[in-house]
C-alpha positions as CSV (number, residue, x, y, z in Angstrom):
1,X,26.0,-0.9,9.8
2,X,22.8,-0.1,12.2
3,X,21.6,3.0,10.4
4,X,20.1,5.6,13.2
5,X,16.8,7.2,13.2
6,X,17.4,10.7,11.6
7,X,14.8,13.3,11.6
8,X,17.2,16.3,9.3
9,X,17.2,18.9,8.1
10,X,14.5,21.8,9.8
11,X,14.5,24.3,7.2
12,X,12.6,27.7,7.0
13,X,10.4,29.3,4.8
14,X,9.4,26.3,3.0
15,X,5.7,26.2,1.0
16,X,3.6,23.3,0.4
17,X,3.4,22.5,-2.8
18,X,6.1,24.4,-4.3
19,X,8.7,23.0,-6.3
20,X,12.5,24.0,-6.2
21,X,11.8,27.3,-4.1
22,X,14.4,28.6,-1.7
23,X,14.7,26.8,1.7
24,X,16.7,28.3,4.4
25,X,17.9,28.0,7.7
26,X,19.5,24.4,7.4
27,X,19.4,22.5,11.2
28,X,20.1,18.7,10.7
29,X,18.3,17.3,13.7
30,X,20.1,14.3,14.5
31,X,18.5,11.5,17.4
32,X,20.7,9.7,19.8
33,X,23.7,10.5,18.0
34,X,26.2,12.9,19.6
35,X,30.0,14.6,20.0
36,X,29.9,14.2,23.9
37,X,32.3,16.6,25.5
38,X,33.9,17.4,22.3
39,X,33.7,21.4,20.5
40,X,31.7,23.2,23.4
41,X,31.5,26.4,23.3
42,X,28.8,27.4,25.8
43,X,26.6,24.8,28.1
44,X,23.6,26.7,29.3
45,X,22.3,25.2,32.4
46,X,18.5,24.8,33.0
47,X,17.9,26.4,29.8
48,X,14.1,25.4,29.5
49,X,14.0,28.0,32.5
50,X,15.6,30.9,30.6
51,X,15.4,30.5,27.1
52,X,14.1,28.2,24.0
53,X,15.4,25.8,21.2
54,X,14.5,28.0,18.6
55,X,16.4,30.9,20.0
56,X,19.3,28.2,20.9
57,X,19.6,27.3,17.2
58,X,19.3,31.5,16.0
59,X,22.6,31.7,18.1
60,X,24.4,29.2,16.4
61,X,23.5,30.3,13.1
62,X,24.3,33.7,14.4
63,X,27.1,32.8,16.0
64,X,28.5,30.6,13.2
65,X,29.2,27.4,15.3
66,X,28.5,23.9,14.6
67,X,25.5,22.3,16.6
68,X,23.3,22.6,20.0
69,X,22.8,19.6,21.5
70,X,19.6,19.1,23.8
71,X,18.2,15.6,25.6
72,X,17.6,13.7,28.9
73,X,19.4,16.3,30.6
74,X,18.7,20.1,32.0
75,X,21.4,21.4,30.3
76,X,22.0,22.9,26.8
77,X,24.8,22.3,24.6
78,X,26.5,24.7,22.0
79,X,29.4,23.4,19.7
80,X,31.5,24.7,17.1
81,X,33.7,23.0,15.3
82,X,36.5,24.5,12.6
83,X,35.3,21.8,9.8
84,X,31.8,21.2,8.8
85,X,30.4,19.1,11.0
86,X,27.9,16.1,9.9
87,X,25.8,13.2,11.4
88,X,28.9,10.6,10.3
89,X,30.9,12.2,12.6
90,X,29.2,11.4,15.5
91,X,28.4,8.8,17.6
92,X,25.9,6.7,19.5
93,X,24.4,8.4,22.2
94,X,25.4,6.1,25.4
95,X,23.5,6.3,28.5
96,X,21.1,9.4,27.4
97,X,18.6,10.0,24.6
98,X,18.9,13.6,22.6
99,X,18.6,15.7,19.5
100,X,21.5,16.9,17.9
101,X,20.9,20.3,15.5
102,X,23.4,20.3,12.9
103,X,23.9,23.7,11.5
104,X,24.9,23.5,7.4
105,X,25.1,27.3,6.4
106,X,23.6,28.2,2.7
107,X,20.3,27.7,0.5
108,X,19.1,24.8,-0.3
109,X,15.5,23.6,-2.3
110,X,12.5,21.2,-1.9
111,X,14.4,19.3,-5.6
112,X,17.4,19.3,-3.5
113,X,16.3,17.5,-0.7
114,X,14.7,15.0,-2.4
115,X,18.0,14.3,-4.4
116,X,20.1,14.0,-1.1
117,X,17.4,11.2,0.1
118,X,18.7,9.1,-3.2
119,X,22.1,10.0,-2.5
120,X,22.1,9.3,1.0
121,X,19.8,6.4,1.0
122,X,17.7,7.9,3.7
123,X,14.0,7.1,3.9
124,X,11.8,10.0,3.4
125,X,11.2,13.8,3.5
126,X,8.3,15.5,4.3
127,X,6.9,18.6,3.3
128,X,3.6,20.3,4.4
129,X,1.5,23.5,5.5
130,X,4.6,24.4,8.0
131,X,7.5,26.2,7.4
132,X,10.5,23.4,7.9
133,X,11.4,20.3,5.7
134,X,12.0,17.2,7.3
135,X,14.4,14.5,6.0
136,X,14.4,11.2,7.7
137,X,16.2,8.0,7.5
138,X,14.6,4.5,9.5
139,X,16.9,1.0,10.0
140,X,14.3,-0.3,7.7
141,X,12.7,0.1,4.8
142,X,9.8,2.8,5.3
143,X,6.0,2.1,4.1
144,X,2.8,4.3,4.6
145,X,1.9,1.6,6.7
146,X,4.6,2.2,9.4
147,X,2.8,6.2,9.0
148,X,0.2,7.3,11.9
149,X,-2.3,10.0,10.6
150,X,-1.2,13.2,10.5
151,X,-2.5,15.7,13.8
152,X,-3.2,19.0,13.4
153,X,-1.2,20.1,10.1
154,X,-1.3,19.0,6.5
155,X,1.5,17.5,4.9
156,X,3.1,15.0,2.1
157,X,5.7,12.4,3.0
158,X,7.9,11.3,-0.4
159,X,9.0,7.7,0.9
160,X,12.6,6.4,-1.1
161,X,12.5,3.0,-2.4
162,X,15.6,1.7,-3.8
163,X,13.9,-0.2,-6.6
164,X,11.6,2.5,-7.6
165,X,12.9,5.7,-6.4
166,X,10.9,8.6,-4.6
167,X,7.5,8.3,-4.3
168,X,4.7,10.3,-3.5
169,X,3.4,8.1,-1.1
170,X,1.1,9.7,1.4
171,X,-0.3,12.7,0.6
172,X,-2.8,14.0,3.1
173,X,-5.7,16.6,1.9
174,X,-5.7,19.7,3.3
175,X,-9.2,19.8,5.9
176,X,-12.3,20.4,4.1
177,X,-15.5,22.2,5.1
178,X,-16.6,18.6,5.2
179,X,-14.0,17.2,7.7
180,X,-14.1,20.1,10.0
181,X,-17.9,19.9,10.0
182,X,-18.5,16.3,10.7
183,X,-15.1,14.2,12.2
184,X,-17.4,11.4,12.3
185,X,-20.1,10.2,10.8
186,X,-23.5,12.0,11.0
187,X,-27.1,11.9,9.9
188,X,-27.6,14.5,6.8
189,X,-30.8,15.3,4.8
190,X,-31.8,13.7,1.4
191,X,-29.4,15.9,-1.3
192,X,-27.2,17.1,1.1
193,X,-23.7,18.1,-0.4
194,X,-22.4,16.3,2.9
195,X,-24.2,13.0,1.8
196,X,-21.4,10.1,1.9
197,X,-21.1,8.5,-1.7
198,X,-18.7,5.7,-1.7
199,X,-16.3,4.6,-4.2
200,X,-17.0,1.0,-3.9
201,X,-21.0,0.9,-4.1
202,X,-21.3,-1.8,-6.2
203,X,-19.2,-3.8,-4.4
204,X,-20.7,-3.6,-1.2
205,X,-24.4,-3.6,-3.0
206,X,-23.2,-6.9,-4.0
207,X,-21.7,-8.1,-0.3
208,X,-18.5,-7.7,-1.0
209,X,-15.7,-6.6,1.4
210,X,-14.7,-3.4,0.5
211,X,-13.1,-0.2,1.7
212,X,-15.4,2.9,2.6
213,X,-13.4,5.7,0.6
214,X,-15.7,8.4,-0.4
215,X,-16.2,9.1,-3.6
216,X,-18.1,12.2,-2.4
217,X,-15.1,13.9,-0.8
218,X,-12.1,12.7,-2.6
219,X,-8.7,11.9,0.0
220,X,-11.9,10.9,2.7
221,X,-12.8,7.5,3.9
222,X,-14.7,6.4,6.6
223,X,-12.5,5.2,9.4
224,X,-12.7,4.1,13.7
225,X,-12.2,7.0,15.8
226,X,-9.9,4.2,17.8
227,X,-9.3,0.4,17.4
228,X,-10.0,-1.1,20.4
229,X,-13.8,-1.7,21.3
230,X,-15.8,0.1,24.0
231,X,-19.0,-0.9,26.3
232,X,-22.0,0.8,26.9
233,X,-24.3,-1.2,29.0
234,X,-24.7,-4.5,27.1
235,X,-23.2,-2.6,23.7
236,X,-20.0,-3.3,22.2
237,X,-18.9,0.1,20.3
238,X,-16.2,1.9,18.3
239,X,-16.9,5.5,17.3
240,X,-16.9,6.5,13.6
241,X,-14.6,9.4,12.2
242,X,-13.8,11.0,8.8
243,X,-10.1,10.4,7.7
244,X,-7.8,10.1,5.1
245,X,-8.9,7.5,2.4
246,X,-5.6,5.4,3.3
247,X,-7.5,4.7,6.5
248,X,-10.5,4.1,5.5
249,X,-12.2,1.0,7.2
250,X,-14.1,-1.8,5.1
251,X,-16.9,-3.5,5.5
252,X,-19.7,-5.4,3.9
253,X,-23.5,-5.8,3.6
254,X,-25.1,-8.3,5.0
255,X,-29.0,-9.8,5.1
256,X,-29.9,-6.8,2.8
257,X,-30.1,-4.2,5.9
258,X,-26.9,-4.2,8.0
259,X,-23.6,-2.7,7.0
260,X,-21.0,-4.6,9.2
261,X,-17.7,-3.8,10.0
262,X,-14.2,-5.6,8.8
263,X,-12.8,-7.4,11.5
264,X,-15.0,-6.8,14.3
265,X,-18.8,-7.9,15.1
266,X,-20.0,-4.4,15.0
267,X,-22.4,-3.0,12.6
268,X,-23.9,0.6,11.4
269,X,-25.6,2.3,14.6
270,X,-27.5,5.0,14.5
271,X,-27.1,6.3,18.0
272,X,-30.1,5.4,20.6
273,X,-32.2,5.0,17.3
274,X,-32.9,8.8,16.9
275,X,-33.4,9.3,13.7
276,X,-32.5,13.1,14.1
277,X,-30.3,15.5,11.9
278,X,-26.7,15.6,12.6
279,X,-27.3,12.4,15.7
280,X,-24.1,10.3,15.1
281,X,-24.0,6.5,13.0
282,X,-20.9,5.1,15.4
283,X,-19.9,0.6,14.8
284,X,-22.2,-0.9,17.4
285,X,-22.5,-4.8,18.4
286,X,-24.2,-6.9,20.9
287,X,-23.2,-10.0,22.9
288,X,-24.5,-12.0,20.4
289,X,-24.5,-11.7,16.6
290,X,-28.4,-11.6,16.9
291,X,-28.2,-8.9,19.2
292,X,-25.6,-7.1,16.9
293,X,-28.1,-7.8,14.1
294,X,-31.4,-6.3,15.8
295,X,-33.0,-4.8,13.2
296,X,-36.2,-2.6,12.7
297,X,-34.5,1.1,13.7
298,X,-31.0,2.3,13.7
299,X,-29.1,-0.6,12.0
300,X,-31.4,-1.0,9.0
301,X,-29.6,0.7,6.0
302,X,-31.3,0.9,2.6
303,X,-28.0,1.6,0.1
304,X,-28.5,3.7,-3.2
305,X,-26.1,3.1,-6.0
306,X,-25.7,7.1,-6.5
């Protein structure tokens, strides 16, 4: 059976890090699954006009009902149903994409959660600096790899794999001094606590391919801003940023002065050559690999195995 994507439940009051504390406030937010025209209560037209989904799903916990459902539509609908009602009740959403908010009354914890994943074979729950939980179950098996980095909140994601069980598979650092201060790569003086010290020094001393994780700044790599290449003039470019260590781009050293990037002709730029504090180092290449490899200024890189 097609399995559909299920992002359940929202819960309140829930703490990053903490193990079996009380989570309240269940809401099972089902996608593209629905019980059209079937337990409505109330149907509020509009209701992006005169009211919001958070105060929809206060009334039916308030209320007591079943659901609100909410979509391509203007409208908003409230159900109740005299049995509990659950995401195997319903049925494919025909015609119309929406979220279904399943209300499931009581207490529940982070231990909990995890255990309904096994039990239900879903695919993953996520827990972070917010204050919901998020279970979620994919047609597919789940990796990190199917994962997109995480945009303005911390969080870790426990992925199910049938064979091994829950894992802690992407955990994501909460923002350092470091990472606010420099989302990409900048110029920093000698001894500077900033200074990028990477995990695989010997490696890439010795020209191998090898990821730029930070060694400095634990949970850090070096990563591309973007993937797709940008011109400047005759200049091929990608910008640098500071990422999770998952991310982190590889590269290797080449001729004994040019770092060069993985998978694209770009290498290690300071920018315009100014050798000034805090000027960015961005992935820079040329129409040719002896432009790319013009040395004598901002693409000649000494490295120190400390």
């Amino acid at each position: 059976t097609n399995r559909h994507s299920v992002d359940t439940p929202l819960i309140g009051d829930c703490s990053c890090g903490l193990i079996n504390m009380p989570l309240t406030a269940v809401a099972y937010a089902a996608t593209n699954i629905d019980m059209c025209q079937q337990g409505d209560v109330d149907i509020i037209a509009d209701w992006k006009k005169v009211t919001t989904l958070e105060a929809l799903k206060s009334r039916v916990e308030r209320k007591g009902w079943s659901a609100v459902c909410v979509g391509s539509f203007d409208h908003a609908a409230l159900k109740s149903f005299s049995w509990q009602l659950k995401p195997e009740h319903c049925r494919p959403s025909e015609h119309y994409t929406n979220k279904l908010y399943i209300w499931f009354p009581g207490e529940t914890s982070e231990h909990e959660l995890k255990r309904k994943v096994e039990q239900e074979g879903w695919s993953a729950i996520s827990v972070g600096a917010f204050d919901h939980a998020a279970l979620k179950a994919f047609d597919f098996q789940l990796t990190p790899e199917h994962c997109k980095k995480s945009k303005g909140y911390t969080n870790t994601l426990h992925i199910w794999f049938p064979e091994k069980g829950l894992k802690q598979q992407v955990s994501r650092p909460p923002l350092s001094d470091f990472a606010k201060a420099f989302s990409k790569m900048v110029l920093v003086g000698k001894g500077s606590d900033n200074a990028c010290i990477f995990h695989e020094m010997t490696g890439l001393m010795a020209g191998s391919e090898v990821p730029l994780t930070l060694a400095s700044h634990p949970g850090y790599g070096i990563c591309m801003k973007y993937n797709e290449e940008r011109t400047f003039k005759e200049w091929r470019y990608i910008e640098s940023a500071v990422g999770p260590a998952h991310e982190a781009t590889r590269a290797s050293y080449l001729d004994g002065k040019f770092i060069s990037v993985a998978g694209h002709q770009l290498v290690f730029d300071v920018a315009f050559w100014k050798m000034d504090l805090g000027n960015a180092v961005n992935f820079v290449g040329g129409s040719s690999v002896r432009a790319t490899k013009k040395g004598g200024g901002g693409r000649d890189w000494t490295l120190n195995p400390d």
